[in-house]
N, C-alpha and C positions, 0 to 999 in steps of 0.2 A: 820567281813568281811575277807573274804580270799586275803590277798595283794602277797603273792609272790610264784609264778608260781613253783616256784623249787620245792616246799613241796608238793610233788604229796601224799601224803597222807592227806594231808588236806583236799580234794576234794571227798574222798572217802565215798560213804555212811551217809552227812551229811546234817544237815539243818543249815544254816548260816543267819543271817539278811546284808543286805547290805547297801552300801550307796545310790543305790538308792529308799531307803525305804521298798523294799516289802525282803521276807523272799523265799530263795533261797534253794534247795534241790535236794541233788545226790545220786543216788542208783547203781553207780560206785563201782565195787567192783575190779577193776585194772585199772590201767594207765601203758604204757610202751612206752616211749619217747626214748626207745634205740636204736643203729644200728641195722636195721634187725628186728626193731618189724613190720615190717608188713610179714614177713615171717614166725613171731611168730602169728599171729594174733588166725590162727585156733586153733590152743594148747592151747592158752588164752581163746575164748570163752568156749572151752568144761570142761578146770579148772573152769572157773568162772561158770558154768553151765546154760549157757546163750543157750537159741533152737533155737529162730531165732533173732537172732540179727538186729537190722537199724542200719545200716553203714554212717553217715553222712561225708561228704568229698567238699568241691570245687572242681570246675573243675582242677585244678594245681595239685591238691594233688590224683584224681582218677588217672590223666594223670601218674603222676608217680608212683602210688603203687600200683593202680589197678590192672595191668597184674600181681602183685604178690602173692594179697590175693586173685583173683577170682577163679585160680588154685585150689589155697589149700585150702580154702571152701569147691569146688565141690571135693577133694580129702577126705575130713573129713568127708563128707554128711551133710554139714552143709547149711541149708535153711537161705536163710539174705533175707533183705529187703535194699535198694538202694537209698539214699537221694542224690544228688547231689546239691548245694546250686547255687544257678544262680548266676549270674558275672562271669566278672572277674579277680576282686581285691575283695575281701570281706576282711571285718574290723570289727574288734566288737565293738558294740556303747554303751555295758552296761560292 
């Protein structure tokens, strides 16, 4: 099981079993938690060689990054797809 959030390499690319029994897998080939990664976002898809990407976001977190990646998407010609997660307070329960 993957316990701590820091090791974003952990998360990368892997199949883990969890504690809630079932067996977990990521085909994440970047995480960036840094200042400014959503301004980084388009430059990371087209490294990672990602074509159309799903964007999953809460409403809090479109509210504030959205006006940054929508931009630069449509500047890179980069096709996404748009999840926005209803609520809002979302929690994760697993």
């Amino acid at each position: 099981m993957l316990s701590d959030v820091n090791d974003r390499n952990g998360y990368l690319n892997k199949t883990f079993s969890c504690s809630c029994g079932r067996v977990h897998k990521t085909s994440l080939k970047s995480i960036n938690l840094e200042k400014g990664a959503a301004r980084a976002l388009a430059a990371q898809i087209i490294s990672d060689g990602y074509r159309c990407p799903l964007i999953v976001a809460d409403r809090n977190t479109w509210s504030a990054a959205g006006g940054f990646i929508e931009p630069e998407l449509k500047k890179a010609g980069i096709t996404y797809r748009l999840h926005i997660l209803p609520g809002e307070e979302i929690h994760p329960d697993e």
